[in-house]
N, C-alpha and C positions, 0 to 999 in steps of 0.2 A: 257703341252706336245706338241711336233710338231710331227707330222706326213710325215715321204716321200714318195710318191704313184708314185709307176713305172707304165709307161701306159700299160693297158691292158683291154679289153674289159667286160664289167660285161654281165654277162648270167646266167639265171638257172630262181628258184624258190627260195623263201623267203615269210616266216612268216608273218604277221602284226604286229608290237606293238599294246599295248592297248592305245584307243587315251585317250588322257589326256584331252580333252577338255568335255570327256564324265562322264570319272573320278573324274575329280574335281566335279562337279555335283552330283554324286551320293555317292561319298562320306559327302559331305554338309549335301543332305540328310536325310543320315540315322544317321549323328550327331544329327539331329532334331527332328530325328523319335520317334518314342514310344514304340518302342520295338530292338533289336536285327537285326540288317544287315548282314547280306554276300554277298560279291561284288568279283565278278568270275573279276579278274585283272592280266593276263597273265606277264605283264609288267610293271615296276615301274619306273620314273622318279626325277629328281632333284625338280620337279616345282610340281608332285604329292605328292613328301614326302613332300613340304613345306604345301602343304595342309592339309595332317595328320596331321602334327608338330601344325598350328593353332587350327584345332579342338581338340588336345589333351591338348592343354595350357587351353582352355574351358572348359573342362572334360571332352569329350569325350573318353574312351578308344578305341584303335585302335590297333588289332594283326593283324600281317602278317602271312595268311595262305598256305598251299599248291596252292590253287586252287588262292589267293589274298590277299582279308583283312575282317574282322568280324570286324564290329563296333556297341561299346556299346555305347549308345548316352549320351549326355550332362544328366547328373542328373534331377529328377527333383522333383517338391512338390507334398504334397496330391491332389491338384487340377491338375497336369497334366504339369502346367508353369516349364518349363526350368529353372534351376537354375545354370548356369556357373561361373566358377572360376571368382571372384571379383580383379582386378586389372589384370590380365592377360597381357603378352606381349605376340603377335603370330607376329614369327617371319615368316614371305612372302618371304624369301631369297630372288631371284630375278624373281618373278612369279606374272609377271603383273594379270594373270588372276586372282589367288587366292587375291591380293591386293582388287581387284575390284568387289571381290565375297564376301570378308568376311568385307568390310567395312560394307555394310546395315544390312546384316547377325547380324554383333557385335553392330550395332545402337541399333536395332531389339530388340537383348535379354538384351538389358538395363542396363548390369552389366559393370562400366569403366575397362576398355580395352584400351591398344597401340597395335598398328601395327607399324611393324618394316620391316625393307629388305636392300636390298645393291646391291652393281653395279648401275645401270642407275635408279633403280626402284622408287626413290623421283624423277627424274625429268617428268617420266611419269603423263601424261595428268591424272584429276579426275573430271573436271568440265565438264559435269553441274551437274552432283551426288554428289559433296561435297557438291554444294549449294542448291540442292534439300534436302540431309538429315539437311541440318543447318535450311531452312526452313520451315522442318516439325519437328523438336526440338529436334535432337541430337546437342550436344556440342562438335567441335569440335575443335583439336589444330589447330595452321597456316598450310596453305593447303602448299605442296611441301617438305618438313620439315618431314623423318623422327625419330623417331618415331611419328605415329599421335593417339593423346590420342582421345578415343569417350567416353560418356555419355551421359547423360538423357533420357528420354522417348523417342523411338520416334511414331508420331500419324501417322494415315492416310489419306487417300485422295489421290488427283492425283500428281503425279510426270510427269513434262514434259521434255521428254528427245530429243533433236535433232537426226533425223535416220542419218544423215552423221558421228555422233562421234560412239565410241566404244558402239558396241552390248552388249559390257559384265555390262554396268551398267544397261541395261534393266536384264539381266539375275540376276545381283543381287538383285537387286528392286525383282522381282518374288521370288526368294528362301527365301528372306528374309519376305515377300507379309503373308503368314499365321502364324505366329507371333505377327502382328501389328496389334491392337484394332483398329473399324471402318473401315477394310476393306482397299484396295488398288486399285487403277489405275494408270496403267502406259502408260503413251501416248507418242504414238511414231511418229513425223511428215515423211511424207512421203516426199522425196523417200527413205525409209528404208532400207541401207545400210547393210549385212553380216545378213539378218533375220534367215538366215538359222541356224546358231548360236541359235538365242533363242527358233527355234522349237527343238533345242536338250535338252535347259533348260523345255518349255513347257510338251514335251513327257517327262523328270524328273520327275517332277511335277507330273504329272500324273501317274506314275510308283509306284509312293510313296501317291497313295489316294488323291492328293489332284487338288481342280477342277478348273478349271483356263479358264473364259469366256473370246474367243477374239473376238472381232466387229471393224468396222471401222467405223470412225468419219470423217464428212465435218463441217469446221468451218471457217466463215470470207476467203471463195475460199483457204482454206487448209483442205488436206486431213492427216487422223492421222489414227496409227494402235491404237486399246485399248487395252488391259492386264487388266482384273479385275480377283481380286483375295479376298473372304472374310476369315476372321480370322476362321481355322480351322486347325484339327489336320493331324499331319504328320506321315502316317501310313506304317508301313514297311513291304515290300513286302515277307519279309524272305531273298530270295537271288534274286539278279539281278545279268546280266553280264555286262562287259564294254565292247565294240564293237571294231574291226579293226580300226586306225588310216589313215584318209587318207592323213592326213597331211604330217605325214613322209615315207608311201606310196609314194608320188607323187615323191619323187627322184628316188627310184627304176625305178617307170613306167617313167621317165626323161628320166635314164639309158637308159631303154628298148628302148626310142624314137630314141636315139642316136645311139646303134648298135642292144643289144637285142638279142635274146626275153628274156624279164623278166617278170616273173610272180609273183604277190604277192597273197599269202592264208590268207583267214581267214577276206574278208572286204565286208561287206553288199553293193550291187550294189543300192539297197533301201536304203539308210542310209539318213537323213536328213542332213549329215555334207557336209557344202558346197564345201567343196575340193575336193568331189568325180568328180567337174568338171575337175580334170588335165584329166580326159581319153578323155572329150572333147576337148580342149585344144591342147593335142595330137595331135588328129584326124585333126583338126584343123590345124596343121602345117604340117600335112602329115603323121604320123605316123601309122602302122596298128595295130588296138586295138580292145579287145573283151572284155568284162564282162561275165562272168557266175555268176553264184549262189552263190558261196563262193571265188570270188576276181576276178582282171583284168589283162590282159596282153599286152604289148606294142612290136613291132616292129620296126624296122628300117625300111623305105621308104626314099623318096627323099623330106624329111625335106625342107620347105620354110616358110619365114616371112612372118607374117600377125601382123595385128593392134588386140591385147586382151585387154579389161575391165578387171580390177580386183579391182573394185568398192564392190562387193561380196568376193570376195578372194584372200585379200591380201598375206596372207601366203603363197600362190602358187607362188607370184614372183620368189624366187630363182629358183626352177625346170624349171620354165618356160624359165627364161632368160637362164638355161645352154643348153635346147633346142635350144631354138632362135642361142646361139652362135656357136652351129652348123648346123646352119640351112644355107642355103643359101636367100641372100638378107637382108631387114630390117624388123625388128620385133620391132614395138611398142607396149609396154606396160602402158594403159591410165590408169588416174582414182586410182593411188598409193600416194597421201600423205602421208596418215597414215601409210606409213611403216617407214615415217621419226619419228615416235614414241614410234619404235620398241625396240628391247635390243639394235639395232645399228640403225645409222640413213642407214635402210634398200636399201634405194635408193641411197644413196655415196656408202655404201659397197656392194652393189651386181655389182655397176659399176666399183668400184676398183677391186673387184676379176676378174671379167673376161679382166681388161685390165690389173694387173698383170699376167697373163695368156697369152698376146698377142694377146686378140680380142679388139674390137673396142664397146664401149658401151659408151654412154653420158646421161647426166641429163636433159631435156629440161622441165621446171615447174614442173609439178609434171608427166612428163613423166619419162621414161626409153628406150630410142632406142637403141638397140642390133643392129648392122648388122654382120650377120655371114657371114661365108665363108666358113662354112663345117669343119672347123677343129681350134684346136689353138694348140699353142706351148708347151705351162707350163712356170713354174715359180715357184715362191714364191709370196702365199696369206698370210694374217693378216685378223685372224678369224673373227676379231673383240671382242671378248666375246662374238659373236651372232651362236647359235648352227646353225641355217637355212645357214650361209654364211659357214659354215666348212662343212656340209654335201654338197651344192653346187659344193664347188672350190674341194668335194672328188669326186664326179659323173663327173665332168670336166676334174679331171684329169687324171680318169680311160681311156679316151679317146685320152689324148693327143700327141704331138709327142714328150715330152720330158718328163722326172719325175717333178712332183711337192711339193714343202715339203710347208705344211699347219701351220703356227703357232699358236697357245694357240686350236690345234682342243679336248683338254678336253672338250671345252665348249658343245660339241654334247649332253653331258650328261644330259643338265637342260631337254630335252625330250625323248632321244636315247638314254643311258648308251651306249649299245649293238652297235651302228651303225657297229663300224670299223668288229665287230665279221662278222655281217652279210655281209656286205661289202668282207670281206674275201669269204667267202662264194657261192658271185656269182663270184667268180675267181679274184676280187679286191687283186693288191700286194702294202700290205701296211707297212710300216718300223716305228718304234715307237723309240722318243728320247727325253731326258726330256731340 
């Protein structure tokens, strides 16, 4: 689907999705658990249902309810051990996260199992967590290569994971952590890279009974976080909710930075998820922003470049850069590799968008220098298949001096179904064409 967006300024108020980073989580969960789940999920996604999809290929039953989803957890025996579907294929469509959450997860429960997906998702990064489950005695197929078959036991002990790579294999090592005989540690070298991430695995964890010691370690003039976790049962809390998404929050409050004001409802100003820094970020480039209780709000001000880290949050690139591109002066954006690992190689396509657009944006290593000038043109962008670069080049174009038509922007859907709805909403004109 291509999308054509006449310019016109977005304003108002808007809802939160439910963030999927919190979702996949507690859905895992309560496939684990010992009892019966309800999980309050306002909002459903491409990359959440591929989550369901996995734990239901395990046994998990999973109904969509009014309020979200009731999950009946994976089978299990007289003694309490999980007993999932033998041979199972869960299919990850293109949902790095769930990839990276149900590899250890399926180590874990011991029964052979493939993992399956499509789009970019075999060529996304797995090591050092392939090679950590191979050398604590899961069997796995050739790493990169979907489907990947897992079997045999796997034992425990410590896991050592680099803090510069993906948080999410620490998160999965944890969910998977009371399952595995002899207990778990997971050690993470400092400087620990998107931690804020596993405090939303952590407080999971916890949500659901189970107890999860962290300490820090000096070893040979290295410092480590620790993750201990022993073999114990995963107990269900009845009902939990899924929280405000600040991830796809952050374009709205973009918007807002850019003309505004936008307000988003329904996102914990306390929320562990590390994205809730675009409202600093914002402020940061000049924008006027407030938090209350139940969400945040952005203003137009007189927008300038500055140098951001986003060593902690990389997902926040796109919003940030469609800021920057109308910000006056340069905006460097440090500390983004791993967005070259993204569903698109993050840092080409967040630069191609805004210079199909008629702004100016360049690659320098693993920079990103924006220099704005308050406004761009439009054009025609190429989504890439990356949901983050279509809701982008839409917040860009709602601003611009000419209409934009966005190609393949279905992809919004792997975490937004709803965007263009909402979009509409804050006065977004947008033209839909197949």
């Amino acid at each position: 689907m291509d999308v054509t967006i006449e310019p016109h300024p977005l304003s108002g108020t808007v809802p939160a999705v439910a963030s999927k980073s919190v979702a996949h989580r507690l859905l895992i969960l309560a496939a684990l658990a010992d009892g019966t789940t309800d999980i309050d999920c306002n909002t459903t996604s491409k990359d959440i249902e591929a989550t369901v999809r996995c734990l239901e290929a395990l046994g998990a039953r999973i109904a969509r309810t009014r309020l979200g989803f009731r999950v009946r957890p994976i089978p299990r025996d007289a003694s309490g051990t999980p007993l999932p579907a033998s041979g199972a294929t869960l299919d990850c469509g293109e949902s790095g996260s769930t990839l990276r959450f149900m590899l250890p997860v399926a180590a874990a429960l011991g029964s052979p199992c493939a993992l399956d997906g499509h789009g970019r998702l075999a060529k996304r990064p797995l090591s050092p967590l392939y090679e950590e489950l191979a050398s604590h005695g899961a069997r796995l197929s050739q790493k990169g290569v979907l489907p990947l078959r897992v079997e045999g036991d796997l034992a425990g002990g410590t896991f050592d994971i680099p803090g510069d790579v993906s948080s999410q294999y620490v998160s999965g090592l944890l969910m998977a952590a009371p399952l595995i005989p002899g207990g778990v540690r997971v050690r993470v070298s400092e400087p620990f890279e998107s931690r804020a991430y596993v405090t939303i695995t952590t407080d999971a964890l916890r949500t659901f009974g189970v107890d999860v010691r962290v300490t820090h370690e000096q070893a040979d003039d290295a410092s480590f976080e620790l993750f201990e976790v022993a073999p114990q049962a995963v107990r269900t809390p009845g009902t939990v909710a899924v929280e405000g998404d600040w991830s796809n929050s952050a374009f709205w409050l973009a918007a807002g930075a850019i003309a505004g004001p936008v307000s988003v409802t329904g996102l914990d100003v306390r929320s562990p998820q590390g994205d809730a820094a675009i409202v600093t970020v914002a402020s940061l480039l000049g924008a006027r922003t407030r938090t209350e209780g139940g969400g945040a709000t952005t203003e137009r001000a007189a927008l300038r470049g500055r140098t951001v880290s986003v060593a902690d949050i990389p997902d926040l690139v796109p919003p940030i850069a469609a800021m920057a591109a109308y910000a006056q002066g340069k905006t460097r954006i440090t500390d983004a590799a791993r967005l070259r690992l993204k569903e698109s190689d993050r840092l080409e396509t967040v630069r191609a968008a805004i210079a199909c657009m008629g702004g100016d944006a360049t690659v320098e290593g693993d920079d990103l220098l924006v220099r704005g000038t308050g406004s761009l043109p439009g054009g025609v962008v190429d989504a890439a298949n990356d949901h983050r670069i279509a809701m982008m080049a839409a917040v860009c174009a709602a601003h611009a001096q000419r209409p934009t038509t966005i190609r393949g922007a279905e992809c919004v859907a792997k975490s937004y179904p709803t965007f263009f709805d909402d979009f509409r909403s804050l006065g977004g004109v947008v033209r839909e064409s197949e």
